[in-house]
N, C-alpha and C positions, 0 to 999 in steps of 0.2 A: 373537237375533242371533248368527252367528256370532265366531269369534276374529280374521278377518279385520278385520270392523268395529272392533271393539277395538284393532285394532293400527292403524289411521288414525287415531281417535281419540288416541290415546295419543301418539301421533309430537307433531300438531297441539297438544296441550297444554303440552308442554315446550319446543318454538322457540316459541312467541310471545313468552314475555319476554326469547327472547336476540337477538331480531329490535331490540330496544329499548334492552335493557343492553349493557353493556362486554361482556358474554358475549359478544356474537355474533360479537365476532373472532376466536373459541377457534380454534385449528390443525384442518384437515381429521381431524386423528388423533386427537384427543379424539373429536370427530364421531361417525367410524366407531364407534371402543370403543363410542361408546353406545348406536350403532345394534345394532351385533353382540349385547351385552347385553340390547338389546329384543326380538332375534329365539332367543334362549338363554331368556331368561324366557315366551316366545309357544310356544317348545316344551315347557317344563318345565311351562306352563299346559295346553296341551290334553292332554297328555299325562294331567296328573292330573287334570283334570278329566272326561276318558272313560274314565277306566282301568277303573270297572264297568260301563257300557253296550257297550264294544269289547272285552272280555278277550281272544276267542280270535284276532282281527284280526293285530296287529304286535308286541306286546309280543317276542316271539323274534327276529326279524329287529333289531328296534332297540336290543336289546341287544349279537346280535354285530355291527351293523354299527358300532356306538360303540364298541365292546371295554372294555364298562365295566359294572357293577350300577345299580341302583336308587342304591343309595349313593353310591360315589363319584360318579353324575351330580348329586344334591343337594348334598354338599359341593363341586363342582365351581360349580355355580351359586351358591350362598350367596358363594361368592369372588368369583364375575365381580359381584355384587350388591353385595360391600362394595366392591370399587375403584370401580364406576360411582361408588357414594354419595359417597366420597372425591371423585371430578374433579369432581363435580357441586357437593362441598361449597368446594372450592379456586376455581371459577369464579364463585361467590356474590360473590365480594369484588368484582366487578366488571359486576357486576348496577346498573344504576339504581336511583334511590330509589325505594321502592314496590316493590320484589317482591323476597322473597325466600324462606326456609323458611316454610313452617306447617305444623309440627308437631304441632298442635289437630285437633281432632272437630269443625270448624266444620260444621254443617249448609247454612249459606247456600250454601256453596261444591259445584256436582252434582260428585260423583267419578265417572269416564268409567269406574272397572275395577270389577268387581262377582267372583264367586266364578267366572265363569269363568280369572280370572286369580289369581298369587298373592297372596292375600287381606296379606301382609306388606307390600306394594308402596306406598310413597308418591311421589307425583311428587316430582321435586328441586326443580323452580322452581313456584311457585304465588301470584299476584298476592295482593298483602298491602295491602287496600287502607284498612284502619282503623290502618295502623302511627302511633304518634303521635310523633313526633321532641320532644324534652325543647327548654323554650324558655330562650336563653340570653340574657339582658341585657347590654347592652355597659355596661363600668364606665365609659366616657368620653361617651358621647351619653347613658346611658340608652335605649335603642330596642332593639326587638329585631334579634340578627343576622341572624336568619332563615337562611337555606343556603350563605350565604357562606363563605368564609374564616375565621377568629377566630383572635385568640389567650388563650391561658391563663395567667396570671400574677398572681402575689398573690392566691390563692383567687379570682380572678372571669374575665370574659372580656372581648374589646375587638376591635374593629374594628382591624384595619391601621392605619387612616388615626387612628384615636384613640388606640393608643396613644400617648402625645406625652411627651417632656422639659418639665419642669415649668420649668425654666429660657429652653429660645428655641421651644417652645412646636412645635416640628416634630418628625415623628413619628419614632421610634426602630428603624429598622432594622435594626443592628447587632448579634451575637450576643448581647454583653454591654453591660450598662448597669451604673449604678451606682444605689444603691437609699438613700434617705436618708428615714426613717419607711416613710410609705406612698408617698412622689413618688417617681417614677422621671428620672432624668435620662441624658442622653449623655455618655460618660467625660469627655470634653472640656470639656462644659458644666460638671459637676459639680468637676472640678479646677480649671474658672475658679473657679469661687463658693467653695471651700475655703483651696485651695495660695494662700499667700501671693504676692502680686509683690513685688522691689522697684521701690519708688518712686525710684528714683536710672536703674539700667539700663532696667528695665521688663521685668526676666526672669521664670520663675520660679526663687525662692529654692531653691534648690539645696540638698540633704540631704547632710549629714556622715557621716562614717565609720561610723557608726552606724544609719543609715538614717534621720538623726530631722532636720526641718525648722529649723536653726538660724539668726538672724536677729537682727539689733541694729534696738532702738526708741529712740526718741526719747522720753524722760519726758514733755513738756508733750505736742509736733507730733505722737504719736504715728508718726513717719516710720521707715515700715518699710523696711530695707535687710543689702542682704547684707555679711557679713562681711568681705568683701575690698576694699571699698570704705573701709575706713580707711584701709586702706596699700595704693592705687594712685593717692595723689595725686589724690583726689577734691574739689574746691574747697568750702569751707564755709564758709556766711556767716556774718563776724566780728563781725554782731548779732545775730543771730536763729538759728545755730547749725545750719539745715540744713544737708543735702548736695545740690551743684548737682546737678541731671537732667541728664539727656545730652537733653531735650529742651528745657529753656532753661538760655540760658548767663546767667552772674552780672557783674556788673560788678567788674574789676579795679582797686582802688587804687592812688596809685605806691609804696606802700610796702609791697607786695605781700597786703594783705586782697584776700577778696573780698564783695560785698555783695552780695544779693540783688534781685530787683526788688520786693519792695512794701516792703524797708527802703529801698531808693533814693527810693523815694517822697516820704519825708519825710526822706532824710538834709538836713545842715548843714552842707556845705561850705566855709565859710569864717567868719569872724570875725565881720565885717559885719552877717549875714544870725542869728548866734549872739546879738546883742546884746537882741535884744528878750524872748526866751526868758532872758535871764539877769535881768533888769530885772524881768519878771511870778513868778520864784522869791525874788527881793529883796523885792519885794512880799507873797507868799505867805509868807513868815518874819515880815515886820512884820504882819499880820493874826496872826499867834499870840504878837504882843507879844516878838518877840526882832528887832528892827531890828539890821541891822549900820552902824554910826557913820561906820566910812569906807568910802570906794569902793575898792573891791581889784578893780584889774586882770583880766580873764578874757581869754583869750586861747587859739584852736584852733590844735593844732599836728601834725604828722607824728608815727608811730610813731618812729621815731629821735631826734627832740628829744624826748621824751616819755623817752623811756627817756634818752638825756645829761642829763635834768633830774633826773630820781630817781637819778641817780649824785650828781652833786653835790651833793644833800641831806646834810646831815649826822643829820638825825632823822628816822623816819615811818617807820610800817609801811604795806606797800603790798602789794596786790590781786596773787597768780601765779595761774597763768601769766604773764597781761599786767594790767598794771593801763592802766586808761583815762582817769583823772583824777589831779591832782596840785594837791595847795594848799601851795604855796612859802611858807620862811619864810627863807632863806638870797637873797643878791642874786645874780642870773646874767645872762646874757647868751642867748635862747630864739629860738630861729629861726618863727616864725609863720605863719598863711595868712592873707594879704592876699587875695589876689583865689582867686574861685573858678574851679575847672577847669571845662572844658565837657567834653561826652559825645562821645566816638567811637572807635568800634567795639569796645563791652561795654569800653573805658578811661576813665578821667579823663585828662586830658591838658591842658595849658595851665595848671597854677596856678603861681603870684607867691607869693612869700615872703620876707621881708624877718627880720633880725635886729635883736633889740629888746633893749634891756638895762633890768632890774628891780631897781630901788634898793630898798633897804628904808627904809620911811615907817614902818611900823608891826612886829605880828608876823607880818604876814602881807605874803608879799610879792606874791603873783599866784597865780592859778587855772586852772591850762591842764587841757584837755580834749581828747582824742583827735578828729581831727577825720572826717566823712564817715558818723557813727554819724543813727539814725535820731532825732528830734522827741525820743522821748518815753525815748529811752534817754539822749542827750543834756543834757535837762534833769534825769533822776534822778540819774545824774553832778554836774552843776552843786551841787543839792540834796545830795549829798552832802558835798561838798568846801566847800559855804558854810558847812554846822552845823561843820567843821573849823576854820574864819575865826572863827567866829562862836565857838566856846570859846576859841579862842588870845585871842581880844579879851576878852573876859571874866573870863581870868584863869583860867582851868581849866590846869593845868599837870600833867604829871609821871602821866596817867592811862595806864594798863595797855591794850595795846592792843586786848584785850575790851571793855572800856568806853568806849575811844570810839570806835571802827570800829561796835561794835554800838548807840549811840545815832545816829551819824551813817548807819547803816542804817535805820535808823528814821525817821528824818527821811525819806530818797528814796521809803521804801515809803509812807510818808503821802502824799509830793506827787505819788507816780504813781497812788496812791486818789483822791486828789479830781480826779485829770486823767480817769480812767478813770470815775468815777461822774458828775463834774458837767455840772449840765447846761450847753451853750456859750453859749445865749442868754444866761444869768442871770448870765456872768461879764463884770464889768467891765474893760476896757485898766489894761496898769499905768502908776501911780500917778508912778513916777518914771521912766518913758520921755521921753525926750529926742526929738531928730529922728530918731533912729535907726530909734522905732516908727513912722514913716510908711512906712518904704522894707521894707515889707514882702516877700518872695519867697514862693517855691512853697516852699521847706522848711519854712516855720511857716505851712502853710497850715490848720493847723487853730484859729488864730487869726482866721482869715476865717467871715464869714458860712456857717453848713451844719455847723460844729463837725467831729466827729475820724470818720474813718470807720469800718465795721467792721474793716477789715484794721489801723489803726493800733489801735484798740480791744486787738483782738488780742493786737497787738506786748506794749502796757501788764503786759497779764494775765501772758503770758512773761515780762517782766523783776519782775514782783512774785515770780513763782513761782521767776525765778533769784533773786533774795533772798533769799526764804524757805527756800527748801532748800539753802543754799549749805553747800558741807561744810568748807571751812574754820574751824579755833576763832575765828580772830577777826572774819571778817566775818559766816558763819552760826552759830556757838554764841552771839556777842556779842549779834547781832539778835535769836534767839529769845529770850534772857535780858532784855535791855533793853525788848522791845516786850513781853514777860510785866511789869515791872515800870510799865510806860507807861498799857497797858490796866487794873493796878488802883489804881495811884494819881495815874494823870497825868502829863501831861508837865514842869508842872512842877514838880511836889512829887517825879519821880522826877530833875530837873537839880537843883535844889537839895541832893539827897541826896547825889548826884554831887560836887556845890563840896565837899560839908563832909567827904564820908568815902571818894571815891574809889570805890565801888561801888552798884553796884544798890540798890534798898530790896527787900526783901526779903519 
């Protein structure tokens, strides 16, 4: 064959894969270059390839019409042969899958140039039809990706559509993500499921000067809230010690508390409605063998009379900030709640109040009780202020107010245990209820049939837990000391101890 045949051949071999690949949009000028290259290499082939059978021919004319040597025409073409390689190796990148170098001695493959051409010559593009593509598993389906798209993250691979927020379970887009173990999540997501809110605004809790997440809990309710929420007049319920939400409002007292809605539940309103709850803790005294002889007066009253009544006292240590209960032994004149308020609009509004004066029959002259508190804070109150009755009657005088603040804690935390633990069916009506326990209301409703629910349950566990931890010396140092000396020798080998020596047993 001549070098003609060769150079059709040659052409035909190298468009076909750019007839297919990205290649084929190369610029007319790449083009040409390579054509010109193939027709420089077609001369430099026959050239050496006749050069013994034609010596005396053209050798002289094709020297001076080039105006150049044997040499610099070989180093002239070795150049045009590295640039070709180069465009050819730069247009690879845009080759289809399946064709690209082969650089191998594949035999399979007929090579179209033989020794009539330059034996150094490789095609640039040569169908690669065994190339094996590495197989990659998506870390999220498990499947293979096959030719798609993927992505690379945390040593493995993933589909678009798999890689997902481990949190709302849609797929991650976004430059940056947050990385917690091996779950990936969306910033957003993940600063939900971290960053604190408060439960008061419903913001996130906001970082101090410091950069650092600062935030006031609540010991029992766990109730996270931000700092600034103490002092911007935030309403907080005056049983149960939350901070109102801005997204339910609390009910206002008229003597400016506010109460919450599931202490509302069970508050006690009025006097009335107070009586039966005081009768089943007179009861609950006499079942541990300490009856009290005479009827002392109980009676719900406003924060303001409550506080005018503990002025007038001339003895007692009492509960600060606020105390809630008071067991009189001085005669006064107590302003009361006869009738209960009705609800409207997050107020009480509508109560009757009449002024009652309290003679002294005995040492004790009456029991008032902060009125509008819930069931079972109510009756721990009651329980406390009776064991107070109930020493004055007996003769107990002159005790240090460790010793009886902290027995008389002792007592409430017992009767809010057996309210909290007992079961409702199995407890009997009390004993010395009068008419009074027929006219039952919704505030002792867990005197009805179905017993105390979890939310009042609740409440109980709170008001034991504010006992027990209370940081005052005389009502929380007293209680732990007294209910230490109760649990190892009883309650009444630890009162008798009390009559004859004034302190604890030890």
């Amino acid at each position: 064959m001549d070098s003609s045949s060769y150079g059709v051949s040659h052409v035909s071999h190298i468009s076909n894969p750019c007839i297919f690949g990205a290649g084929s949009s190369s610029s007319p000028g790449k083009k040409w270059n390579l054509m010109k290259w193939v027709s420089k290499l077609f001369k430099s082939g026959s050239n050496g390839g006749t050069s013994g059978a034609r010596t005396n021919h053209h050798p002289p004319q094709f020297q001076e019409d080039e105006n150049m040597d044997d040499r610099s025409r070989a180093s002239r073409d070795k150049e045009e042969l590295d640039r070709a390689l180069s465009v050819s190796l730069a247009d690879d990148t845009n080759r289809p899958y399946g064709y690209g170098w082969s650089m191998d001695n594949n035999s399979d493959f007929p090579r179209p140039f033989h020794s009539g051409l330059n034996p150094s010559f490789i095609p640039p593009y040569e169908p690669s039809y065994q190339v094996r593509r590495p197989q990659r598993i998506c870390g999220g389906c498990n499947s293979d990706i096959g030719l798609g798209n993927y992505l690379g993250c945390m040593g493995t691979f993933f589909h678009p559509d798999c890689f997902c927020c481990d949190s709302c379970r849609y797929p991650i887009t976004e430059h940056e993500f947050s990385l917690s173990g091996t779950k990936p999540y969306h910033k957003i997501c993940f600063k939900e499921l971290t960053h604190p809110k408060c439960e008061v605004c419903h913001h996130f809790i906001p970082t101090n000067d410091a950069g650092l997440i600062e935030y006031r809990c609540h010991p029992f309710w766990n109730q996270k809230y931000c700092p600034s929420h103490e002092h911007d007049r935030t309403a907080r319920c005056c049983s149960c010690e939350r901070l109102e939400s801005w997204e339910v409002r609390y009910y206002t007292l008229d003597d400016g508390r506010s109460l919450c809605l599931e202490c509302m539940e069970t508050a006690i309103t009025d006097t009335g409605d107070c009586q039966p709850l005081y009768h089943a803790i007179r009861d609950y005294y006499e079942g541990m063998y300490m009856k009290l002889e005479q009827q002392i007066p109980m009676l719900l009253v406003q924060r303001e009379a409550l506080n005018d009544a503990i002025v007038g006292e001339k003895h007692g240590y009492h509960h600060m900030p606020e105390t809630r209960g008071l067991c009189l032994s001085e005669e006064q004149t107590v302003t009361s709640v006869l009738k209960r308020p009705r609800l409207g609009a997050h107020r009480l509004v509508g109560m009757r109040t009449q002024p009652q004066k309290l003679t002294r029959k005995c040492e004790v002259t009456a029991i008032l009780v902060l009125y509008g508190l819930p069931r079972l804070l109510t009756g721990a109150i009651l329980a406390h202020e009776l064991m107070h009755g109930w020493l004055r009657l007996k003769g107990y005088r002159n005790l240090n107010p460790e010793v009886e603040e902290g027995i008389c804690q002792v007592l409430s935390y017992m009767w809010l245990e057996s309210e909290v633990l007992s079961d409702p069916s199995s407890r009997s009506m009390p004993s010395t209820s009068t008419a009074t326990s027929s006219s039952s209301s919704s505030s002792s409703s867990s005197n009805k049939k179905g017993g105390k629910s979890n939310v009042e349950k609740k409440l109980g566990e709170f008001f034991k837990h504010q006992i027990a931890h209370d940081a005052s010396p005389a009502y929380g140092g007293g209680f732990r000391a007294a209910n230490a000396a109760v649990c190892k020798y009883g309650l009444r080998r630890t009162l008798d101890h009390i009559r004859f020596t004034g302190t604890f047993p030890l």
